[in-house]
PyMOL CGO cylinders between C-alpha atoms (Angstrom):
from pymol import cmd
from pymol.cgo import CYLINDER

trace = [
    CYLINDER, -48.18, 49.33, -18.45, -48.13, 47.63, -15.40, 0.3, 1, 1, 1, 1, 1, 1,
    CYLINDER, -48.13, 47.63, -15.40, -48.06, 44.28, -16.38, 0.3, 1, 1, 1, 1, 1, 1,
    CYLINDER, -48.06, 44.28, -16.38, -44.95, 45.19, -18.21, 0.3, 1, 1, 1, 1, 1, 1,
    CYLINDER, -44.95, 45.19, -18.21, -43.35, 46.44, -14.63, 0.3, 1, 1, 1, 1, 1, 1,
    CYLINDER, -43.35, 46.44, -14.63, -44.37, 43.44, -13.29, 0.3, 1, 1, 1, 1, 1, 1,
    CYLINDER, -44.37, 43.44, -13.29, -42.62, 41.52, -15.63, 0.3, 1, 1, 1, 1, 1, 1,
    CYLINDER, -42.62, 41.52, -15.63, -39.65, 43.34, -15.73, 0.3, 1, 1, 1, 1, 1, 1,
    CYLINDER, -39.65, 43.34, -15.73, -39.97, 43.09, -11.46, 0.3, 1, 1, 1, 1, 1, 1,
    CYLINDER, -39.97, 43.09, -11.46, -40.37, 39.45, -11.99, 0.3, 1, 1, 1, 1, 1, 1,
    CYLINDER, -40.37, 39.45, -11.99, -37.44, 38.98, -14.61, 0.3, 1, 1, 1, 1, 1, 1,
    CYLINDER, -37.44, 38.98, -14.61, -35.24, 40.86, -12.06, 0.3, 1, 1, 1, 1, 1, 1,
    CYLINDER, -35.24, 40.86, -12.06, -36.31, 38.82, -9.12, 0.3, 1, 1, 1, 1, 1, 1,
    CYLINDER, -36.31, 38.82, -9.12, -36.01, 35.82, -11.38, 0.3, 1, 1, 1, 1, 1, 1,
    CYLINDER, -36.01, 35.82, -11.38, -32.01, 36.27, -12.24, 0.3, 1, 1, 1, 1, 1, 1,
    CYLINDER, -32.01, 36.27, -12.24, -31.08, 37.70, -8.61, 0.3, 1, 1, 1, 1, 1, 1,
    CYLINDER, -31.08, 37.70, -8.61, -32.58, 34.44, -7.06, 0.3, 1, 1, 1, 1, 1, 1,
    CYLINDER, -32.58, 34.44, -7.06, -30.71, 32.19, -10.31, 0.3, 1, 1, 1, 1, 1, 1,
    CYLINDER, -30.71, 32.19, -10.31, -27.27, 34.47, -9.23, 0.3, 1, 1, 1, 1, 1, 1,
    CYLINDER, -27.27, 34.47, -9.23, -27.73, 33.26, -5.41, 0.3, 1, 1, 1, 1, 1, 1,
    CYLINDER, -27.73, 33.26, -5.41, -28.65, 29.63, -6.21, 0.3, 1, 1, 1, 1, 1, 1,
    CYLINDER, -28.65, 29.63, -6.21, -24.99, 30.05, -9.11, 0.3, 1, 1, 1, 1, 1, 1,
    CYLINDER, -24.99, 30.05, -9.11, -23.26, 30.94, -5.99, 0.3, 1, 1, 1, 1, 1, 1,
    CYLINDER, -23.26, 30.94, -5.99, -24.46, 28.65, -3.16, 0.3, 1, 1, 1, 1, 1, 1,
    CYLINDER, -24.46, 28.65, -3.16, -23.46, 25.90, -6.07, 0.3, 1, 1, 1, 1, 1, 1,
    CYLINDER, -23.46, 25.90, -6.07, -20.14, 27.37, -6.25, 0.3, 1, 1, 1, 1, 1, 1,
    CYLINDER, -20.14, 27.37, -6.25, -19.55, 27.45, -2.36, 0.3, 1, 1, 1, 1, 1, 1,
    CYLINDER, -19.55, 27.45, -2.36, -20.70, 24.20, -1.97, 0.3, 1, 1, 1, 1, 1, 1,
    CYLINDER, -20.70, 24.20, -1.97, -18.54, 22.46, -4.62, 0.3, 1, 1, 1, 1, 1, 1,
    CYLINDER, -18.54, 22.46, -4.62, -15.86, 24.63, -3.48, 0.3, 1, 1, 1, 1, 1, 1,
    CYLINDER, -15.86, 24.63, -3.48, -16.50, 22.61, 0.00, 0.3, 1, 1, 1, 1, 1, 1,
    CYLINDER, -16.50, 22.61, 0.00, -16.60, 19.52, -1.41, 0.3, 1, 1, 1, 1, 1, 1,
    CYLINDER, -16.60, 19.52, -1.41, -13.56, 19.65, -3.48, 0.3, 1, 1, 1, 1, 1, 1,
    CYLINDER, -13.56, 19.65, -3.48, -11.88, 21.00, -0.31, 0.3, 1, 1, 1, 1, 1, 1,
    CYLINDER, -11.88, 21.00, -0.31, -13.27, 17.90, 1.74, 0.3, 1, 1, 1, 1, 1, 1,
    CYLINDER, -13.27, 17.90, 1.74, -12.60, 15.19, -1.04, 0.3, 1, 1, 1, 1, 1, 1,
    CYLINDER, -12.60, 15.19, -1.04, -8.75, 16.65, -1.06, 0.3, 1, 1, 1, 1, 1, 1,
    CYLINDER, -8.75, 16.65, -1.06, -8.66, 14.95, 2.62, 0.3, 1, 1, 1, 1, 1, 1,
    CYLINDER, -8.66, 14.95, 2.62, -9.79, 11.72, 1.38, 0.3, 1, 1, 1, 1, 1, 1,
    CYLINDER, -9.79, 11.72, 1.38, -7.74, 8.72, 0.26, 0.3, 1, 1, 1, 1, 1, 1,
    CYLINDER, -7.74, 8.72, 0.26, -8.68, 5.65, -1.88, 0.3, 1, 1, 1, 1, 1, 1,
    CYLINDER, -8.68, 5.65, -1.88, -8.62, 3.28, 1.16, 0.3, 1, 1, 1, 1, 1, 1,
    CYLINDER, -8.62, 3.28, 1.16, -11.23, 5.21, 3.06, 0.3, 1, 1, 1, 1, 1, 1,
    CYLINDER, -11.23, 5.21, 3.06, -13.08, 4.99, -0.55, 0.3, 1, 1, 1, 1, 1, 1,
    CYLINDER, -13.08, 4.99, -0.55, -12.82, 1.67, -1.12, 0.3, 1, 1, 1, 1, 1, 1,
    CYLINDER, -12.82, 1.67, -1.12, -13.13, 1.06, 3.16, 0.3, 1, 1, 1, 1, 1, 1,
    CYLINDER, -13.13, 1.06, 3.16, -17.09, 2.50, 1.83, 0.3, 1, 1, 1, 1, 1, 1,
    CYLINDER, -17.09, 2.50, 1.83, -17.19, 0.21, -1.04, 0.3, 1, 1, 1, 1, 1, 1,
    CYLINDER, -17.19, 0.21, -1.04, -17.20, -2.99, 0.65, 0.3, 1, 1, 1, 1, 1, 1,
    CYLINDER, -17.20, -2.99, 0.65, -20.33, -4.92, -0.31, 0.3, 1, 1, 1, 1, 1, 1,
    CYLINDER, -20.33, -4.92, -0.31, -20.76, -2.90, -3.38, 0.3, 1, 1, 1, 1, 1, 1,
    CYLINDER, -20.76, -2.90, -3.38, -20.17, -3.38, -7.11, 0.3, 1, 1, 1, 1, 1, 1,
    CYLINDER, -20.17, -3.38, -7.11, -16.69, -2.52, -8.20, 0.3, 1, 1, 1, 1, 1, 1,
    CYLINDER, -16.69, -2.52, -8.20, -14.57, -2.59, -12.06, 0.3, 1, 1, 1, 1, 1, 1,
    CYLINDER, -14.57, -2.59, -12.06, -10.95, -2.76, -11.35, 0.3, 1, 1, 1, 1, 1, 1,
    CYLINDER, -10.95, -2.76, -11.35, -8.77, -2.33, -13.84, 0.3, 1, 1, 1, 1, 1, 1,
    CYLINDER, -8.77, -2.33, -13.84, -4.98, -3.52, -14.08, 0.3, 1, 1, 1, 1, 1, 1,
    CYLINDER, -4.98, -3.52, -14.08, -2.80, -3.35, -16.81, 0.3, 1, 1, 1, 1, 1, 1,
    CYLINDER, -2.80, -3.35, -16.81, -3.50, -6.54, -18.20, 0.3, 1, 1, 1, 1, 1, 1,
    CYLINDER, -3.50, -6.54, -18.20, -6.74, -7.41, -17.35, 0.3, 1, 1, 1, 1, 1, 1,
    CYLINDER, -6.74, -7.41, -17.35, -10.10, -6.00, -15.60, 0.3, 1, 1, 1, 1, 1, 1,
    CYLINDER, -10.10, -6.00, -15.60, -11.30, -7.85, -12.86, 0.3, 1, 1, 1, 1, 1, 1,
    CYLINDER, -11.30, -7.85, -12.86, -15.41, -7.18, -11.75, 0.3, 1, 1, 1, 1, 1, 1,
    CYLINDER, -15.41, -7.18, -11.75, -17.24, -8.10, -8.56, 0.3, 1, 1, 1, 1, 1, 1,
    CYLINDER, -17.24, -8.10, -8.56, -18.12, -7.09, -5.46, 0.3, 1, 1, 1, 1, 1, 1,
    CYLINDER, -18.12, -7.09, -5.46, -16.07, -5.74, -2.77, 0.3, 1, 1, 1, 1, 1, 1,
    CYLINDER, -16.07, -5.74, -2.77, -15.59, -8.79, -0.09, 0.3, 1, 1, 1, 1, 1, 1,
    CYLINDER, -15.59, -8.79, -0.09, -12.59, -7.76, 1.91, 0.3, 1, 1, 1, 1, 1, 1,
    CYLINDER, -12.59, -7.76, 1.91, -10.33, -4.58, 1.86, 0.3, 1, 1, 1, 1, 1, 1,
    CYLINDER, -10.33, -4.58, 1.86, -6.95, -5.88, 3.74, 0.3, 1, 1, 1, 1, 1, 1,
    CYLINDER, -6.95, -5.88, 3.74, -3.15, -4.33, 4.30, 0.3, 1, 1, 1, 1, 1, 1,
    CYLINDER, -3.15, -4.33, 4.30, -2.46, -3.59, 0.30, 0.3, 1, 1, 1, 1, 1, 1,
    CYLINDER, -2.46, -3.59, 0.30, -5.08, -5.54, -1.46, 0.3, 1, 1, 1, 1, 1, 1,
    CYLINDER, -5.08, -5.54, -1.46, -8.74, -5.70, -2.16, 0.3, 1, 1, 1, 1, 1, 1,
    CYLINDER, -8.74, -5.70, -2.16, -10.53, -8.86, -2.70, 0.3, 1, 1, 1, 1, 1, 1,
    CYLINDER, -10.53, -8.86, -2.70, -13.49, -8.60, -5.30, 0.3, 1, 1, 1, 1, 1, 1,
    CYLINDER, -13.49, -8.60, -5.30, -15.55, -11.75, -6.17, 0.3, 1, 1, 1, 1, 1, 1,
    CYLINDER, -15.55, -11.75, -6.17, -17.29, -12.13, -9.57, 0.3, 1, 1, 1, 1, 1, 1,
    CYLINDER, -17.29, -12.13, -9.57, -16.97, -15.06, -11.84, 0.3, 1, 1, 1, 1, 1, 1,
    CYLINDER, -16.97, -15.06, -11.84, -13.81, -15.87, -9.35, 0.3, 1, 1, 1, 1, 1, 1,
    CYLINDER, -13.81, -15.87, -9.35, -12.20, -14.11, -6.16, 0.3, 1, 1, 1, 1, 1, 1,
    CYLINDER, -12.20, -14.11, -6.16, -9.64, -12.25, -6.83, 0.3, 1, 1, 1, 1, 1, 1,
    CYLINDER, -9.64, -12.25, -6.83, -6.90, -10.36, -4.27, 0.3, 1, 1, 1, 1, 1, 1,
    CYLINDER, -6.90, -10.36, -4.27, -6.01, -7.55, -6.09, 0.3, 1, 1, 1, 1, 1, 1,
    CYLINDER, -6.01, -7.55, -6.09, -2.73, -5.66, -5.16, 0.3, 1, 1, 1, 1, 1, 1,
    CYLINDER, -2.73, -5.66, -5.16, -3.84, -2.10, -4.62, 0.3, 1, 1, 1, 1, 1, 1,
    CYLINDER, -3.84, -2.10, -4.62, -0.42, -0.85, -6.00, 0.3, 1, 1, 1, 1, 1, 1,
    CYLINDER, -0.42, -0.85, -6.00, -1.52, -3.14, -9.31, 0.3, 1, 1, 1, 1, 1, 1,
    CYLINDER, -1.52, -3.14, -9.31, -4.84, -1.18, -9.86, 0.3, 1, 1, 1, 1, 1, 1,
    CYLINDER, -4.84, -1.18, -9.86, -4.66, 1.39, -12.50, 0.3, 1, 1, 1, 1, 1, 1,
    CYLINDER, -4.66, 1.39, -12.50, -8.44, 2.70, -12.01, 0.3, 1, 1, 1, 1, 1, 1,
    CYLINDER, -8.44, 2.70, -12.01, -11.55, 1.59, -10.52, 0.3, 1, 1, 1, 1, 1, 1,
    CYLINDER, -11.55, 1.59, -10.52, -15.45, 2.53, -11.05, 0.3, 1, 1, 1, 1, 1, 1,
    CYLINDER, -15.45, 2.53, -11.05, -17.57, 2.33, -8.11, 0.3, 1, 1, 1, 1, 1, 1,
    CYLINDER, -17.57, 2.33, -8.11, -21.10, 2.27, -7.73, 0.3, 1, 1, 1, 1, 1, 1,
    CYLINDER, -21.10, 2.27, -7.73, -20.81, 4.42, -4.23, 0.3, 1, 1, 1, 1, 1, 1,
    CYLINDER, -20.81, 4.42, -4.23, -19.09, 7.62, -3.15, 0.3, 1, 1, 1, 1, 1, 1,
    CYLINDER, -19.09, 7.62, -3.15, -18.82, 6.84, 0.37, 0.3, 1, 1, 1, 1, 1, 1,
    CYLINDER, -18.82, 6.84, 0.37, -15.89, 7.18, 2.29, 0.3, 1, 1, 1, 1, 1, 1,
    CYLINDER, -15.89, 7.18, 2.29, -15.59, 5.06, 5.33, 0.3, 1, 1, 1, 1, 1, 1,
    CYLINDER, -15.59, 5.06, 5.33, -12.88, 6.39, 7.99, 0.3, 1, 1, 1, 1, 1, 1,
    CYLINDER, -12.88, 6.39, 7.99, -13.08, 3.30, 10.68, 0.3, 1, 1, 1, 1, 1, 1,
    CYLINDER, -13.08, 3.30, 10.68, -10.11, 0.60, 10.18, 0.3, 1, 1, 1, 1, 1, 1,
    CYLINDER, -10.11, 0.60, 10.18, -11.27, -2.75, 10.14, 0.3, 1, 1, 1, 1, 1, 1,
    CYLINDER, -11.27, -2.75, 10.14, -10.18, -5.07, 12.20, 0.3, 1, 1, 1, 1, 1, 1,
    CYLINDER, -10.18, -5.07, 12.20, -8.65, -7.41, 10.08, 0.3, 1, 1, 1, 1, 1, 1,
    CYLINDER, -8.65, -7.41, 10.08, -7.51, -4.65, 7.31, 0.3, 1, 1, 1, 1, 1, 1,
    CYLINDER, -7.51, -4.65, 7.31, -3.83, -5.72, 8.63, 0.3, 1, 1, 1, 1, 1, 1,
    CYLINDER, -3.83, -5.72, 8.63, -4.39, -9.24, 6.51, 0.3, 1, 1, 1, 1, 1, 1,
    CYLINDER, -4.39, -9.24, 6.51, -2.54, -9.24, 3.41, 0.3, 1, 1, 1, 1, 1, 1,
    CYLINDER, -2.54, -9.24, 3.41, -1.78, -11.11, 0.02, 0.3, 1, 1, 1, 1, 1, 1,
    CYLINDER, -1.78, -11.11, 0.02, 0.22, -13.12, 2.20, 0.3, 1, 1, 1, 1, 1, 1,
    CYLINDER, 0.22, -13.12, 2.20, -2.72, -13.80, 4.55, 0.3, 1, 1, 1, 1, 1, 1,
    CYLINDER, -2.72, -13.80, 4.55, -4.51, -14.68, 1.96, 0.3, 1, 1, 1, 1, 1, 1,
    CYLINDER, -4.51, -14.68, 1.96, -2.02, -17.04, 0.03, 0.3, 1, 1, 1, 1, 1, 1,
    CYLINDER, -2.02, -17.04, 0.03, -1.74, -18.96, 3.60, 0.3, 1, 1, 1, 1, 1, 1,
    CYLINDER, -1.74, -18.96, 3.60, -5.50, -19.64, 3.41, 0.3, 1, 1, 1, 1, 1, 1,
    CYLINDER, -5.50, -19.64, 3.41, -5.79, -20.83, 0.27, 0.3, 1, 1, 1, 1, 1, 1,
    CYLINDER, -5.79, -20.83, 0.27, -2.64, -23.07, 0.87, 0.3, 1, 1, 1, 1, 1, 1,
    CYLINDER, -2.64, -23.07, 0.87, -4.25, -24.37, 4.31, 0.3, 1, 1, 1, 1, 1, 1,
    CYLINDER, -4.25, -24.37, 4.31, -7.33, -25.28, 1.86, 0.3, 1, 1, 1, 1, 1, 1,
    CYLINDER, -7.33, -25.28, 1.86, -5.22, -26.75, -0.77, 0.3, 1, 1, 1, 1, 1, 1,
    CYLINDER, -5.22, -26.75, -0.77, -7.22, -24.28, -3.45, 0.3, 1, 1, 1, 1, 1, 1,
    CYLINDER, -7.22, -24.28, -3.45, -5.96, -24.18, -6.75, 0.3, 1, 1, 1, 1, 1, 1,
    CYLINDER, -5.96, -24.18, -6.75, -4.58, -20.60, -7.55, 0.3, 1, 1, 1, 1, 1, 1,
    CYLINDER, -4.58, -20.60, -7.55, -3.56, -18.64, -10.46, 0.3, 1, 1, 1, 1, 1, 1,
    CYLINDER, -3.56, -18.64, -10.46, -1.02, -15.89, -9.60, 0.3, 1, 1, 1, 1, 1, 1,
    CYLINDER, -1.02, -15.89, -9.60, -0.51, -12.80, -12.12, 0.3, 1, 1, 1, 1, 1, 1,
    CYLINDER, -0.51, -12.80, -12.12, 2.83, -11.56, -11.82, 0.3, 1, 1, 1, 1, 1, 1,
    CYLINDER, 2.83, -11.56, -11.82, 3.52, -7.97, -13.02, 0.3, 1, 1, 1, 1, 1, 1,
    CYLINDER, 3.52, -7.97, -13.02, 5.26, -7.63, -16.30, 0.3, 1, 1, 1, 1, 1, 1,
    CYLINDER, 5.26, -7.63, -16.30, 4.61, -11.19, -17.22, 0.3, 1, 1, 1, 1, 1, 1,
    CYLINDER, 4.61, -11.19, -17.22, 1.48, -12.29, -19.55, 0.3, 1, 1, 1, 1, 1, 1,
    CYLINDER, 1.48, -12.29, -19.55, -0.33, -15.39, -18.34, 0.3, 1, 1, 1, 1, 1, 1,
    CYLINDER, -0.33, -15.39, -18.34, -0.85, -16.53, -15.01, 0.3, 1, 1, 1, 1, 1, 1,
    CYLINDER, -0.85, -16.53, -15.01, 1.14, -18.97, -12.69, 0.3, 1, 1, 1, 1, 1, 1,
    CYLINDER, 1.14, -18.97, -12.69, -1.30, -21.42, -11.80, 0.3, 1, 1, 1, 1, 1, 1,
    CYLINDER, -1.30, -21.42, -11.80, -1.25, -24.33, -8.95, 0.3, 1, 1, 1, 1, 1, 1,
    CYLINDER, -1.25, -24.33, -8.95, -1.45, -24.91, -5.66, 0.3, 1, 1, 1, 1, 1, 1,
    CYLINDER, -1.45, -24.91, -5.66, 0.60, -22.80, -2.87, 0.3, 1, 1, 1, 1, 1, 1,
    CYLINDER, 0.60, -22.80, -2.87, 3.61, -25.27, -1.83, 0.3, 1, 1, 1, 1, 1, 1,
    CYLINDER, 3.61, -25.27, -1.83, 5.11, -22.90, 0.80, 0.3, 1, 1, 1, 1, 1, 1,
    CYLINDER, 5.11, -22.90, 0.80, 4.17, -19.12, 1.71, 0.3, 1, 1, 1, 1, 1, 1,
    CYLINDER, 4.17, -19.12, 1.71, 6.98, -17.16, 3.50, 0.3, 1, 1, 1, 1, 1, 1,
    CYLINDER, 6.98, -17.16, 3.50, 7.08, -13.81, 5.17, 0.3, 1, 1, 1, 1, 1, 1,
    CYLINDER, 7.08, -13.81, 5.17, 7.45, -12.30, 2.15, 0.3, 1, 1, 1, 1, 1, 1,
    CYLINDER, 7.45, -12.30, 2.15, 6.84, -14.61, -1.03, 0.3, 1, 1, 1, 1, 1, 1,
    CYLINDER, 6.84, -14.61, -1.03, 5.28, -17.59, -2.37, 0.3, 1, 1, 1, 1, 1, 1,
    CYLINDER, 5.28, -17.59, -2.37, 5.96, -20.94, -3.93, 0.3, 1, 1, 1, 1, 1, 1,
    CYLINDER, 5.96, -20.94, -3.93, 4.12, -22.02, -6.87, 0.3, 1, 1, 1, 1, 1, 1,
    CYLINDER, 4.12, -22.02, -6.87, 4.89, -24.92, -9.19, 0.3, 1, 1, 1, 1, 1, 1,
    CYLINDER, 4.89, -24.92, -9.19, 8.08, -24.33, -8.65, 0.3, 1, 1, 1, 1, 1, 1,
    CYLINDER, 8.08, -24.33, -8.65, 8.91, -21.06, -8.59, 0.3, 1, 1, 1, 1, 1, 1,
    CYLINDER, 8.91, -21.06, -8.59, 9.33, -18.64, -5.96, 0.3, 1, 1, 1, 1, 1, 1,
    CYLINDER, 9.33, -18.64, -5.96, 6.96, -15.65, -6.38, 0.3, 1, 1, 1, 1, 1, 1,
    CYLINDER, 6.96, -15.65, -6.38, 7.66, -12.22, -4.41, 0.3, 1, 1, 1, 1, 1, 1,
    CYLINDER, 7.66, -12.22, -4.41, 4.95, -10.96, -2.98, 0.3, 1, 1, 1, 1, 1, 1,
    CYLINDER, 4.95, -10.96, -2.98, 5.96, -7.49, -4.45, 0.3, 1, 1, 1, 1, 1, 1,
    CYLINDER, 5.96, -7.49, -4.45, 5.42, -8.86, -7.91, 0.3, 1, 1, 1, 1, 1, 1,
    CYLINDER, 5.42, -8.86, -7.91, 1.99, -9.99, -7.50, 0.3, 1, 1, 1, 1, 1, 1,
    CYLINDER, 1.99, -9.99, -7.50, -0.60, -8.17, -9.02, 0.3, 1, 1, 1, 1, 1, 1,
    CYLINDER, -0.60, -8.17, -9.02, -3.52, -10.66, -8.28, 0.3, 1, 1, 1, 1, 1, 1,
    CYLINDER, -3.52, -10.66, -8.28, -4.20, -14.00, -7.44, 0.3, 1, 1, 1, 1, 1, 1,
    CYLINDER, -4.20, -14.00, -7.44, -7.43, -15.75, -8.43, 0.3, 1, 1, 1, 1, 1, 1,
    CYLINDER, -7.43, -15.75, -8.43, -9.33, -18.78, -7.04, 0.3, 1, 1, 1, 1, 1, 1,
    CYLINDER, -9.33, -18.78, -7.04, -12.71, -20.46, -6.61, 0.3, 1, 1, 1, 1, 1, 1,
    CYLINDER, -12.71, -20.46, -6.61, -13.31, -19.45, -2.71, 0.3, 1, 1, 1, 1, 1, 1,
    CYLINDER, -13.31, -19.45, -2.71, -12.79, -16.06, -0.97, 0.3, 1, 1, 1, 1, 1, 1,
    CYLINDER, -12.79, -16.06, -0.97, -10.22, -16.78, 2.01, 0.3, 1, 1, 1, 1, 1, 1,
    CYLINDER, -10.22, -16.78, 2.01, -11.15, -14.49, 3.96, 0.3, 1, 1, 1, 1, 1, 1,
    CYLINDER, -11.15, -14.49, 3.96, -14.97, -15.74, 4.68, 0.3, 1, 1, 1, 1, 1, 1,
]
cmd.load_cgo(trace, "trace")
């Protein structure tokens, strides 16, 4: 008989401590859902830098590591660098879930930063343009304030979704 009170002791003992373990679970992802709410994707993809990323546009998926994270653009190198428009990403998959709160210095450099460089270096570039299949590709003949000339056309910066090349401008 008492091996079947300590049994029942243990059983009891058993499911109060499984209850309290249930509950510190619940309080702590009720903590981390309240922290993550205070978190944007910069300071996600600030902690991504060096690490593998997927990004995904509408057109294409581009896969690397994360190089640079500027003002409106992320620049992954793989196969090629790419500057990806952050307003052209449609979903990412990191490897880390670290957010990283500290600006960068040079997070104020944008596409057009970028475009300068490669112009300076007289890189070849292919432009994607939103709403438009196939790349513009050529070298930058003039980069304004706020667009880009390519081949003969004047790009708008706004209508960039990436811009691919051989060499990552900002290193």
């Amino acid at each position: 008989m008492d091996d079947r009170i300590d049994a029942l002791l243990a059983d009891i003992e058993a499911a109060d401590s499984a209850a309290r373990v249930h509950a510190r679970r619940g309080e702590y992802g009720d903590e981390v859902a309240g922290q993550a709410a205070e978190r944007t994707l910069l300071e996600r993809l600030r902690g991504a830098v060096g690490s593998t990323v997927r990004v995904t546009m509408s057109d294409r998926e581009v896969n690397g590591a994360v190089r640079f994270l500027g003002r409106d653009i992320v620049v992954v190198a793989g196969a090629e660098v790419s500057a990806v428009a952050i307003s052209a990403v449609r979903g990412l998959r990191l490897t880390t879930k670290v957010h990283r709160f500290e600006v960068g210095g040079l997070e104020r450099l944008g596409m057009g930063s970028a475009l300068r460089r490669w112009s300076a270096a007289h890189e070849e570039v292919s432009i994607d343009v939103a709403d438009r299949s196939g790349g513009i590709r050529g070298r930058c003949e003039l980069v304004g304030a706020d667009y880009v000339e390519i081949a003969g056309r004047i790009v708008p910066f706004a209508a960039i979704s990436a811009v691919h090349a051989r060499t990552n401008p900002f290193e």
